[in-house]
N, C-alpha and C positions, 0 to 999 in steps of 0.2 A: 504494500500500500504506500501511501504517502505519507512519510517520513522527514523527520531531519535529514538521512542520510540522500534523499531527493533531492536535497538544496544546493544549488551549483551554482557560484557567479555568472553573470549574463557579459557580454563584452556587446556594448553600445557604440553607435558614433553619435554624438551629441549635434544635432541642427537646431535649426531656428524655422518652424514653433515645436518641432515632433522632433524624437531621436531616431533612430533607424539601429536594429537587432542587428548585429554581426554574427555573432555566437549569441544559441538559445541559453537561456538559466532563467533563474528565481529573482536574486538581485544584485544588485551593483553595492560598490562600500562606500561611504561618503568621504569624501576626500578630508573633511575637516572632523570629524568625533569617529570616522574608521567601522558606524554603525551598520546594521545590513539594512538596505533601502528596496523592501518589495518592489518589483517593478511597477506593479501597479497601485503605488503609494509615490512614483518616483515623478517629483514635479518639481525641484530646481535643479539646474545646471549652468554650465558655464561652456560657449561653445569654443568661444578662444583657447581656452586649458582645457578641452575634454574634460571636463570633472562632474561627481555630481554631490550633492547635499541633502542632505537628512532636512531639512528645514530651510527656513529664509535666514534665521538668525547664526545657523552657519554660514551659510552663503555670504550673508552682509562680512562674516568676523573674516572669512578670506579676501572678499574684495579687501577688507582694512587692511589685511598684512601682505597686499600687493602694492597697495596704495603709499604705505609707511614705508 
């Protein structure tokens, strides 16, 4: 059945509004807290750095320490 051991990172290409599947999985890691990000919970990213975010409030804390 479905399991944890089912759970496989996905490898995305991140565009501008939708990402596009490379490699099929579950989820991607957020670039900034390393959490696992359902794909279909997955709604920030960054398309310049390929990355993605758990949240907007990561999102913002890396734009600041590209910024700084």
């Amino acid at each position: 059945m479905f399991g944890l051991s089912d759970q496989k990172p996905a490898k995305l290409q991140y565009g501008s509004p939708d990402y596009y599947v490379v490699e099929a999985g579950n989820f991607v890691i957020c670039a900034v807290t390393n959490k696992q990000i359902p794909l279909d919970q997955l709604k920030y990213w960054n398309v310049e750095r390929q990355e993605a975010y758990v949240d907007g409030a990561a999102m913002m804390k890396r734009q600041l320490e590209f910024k700084g």
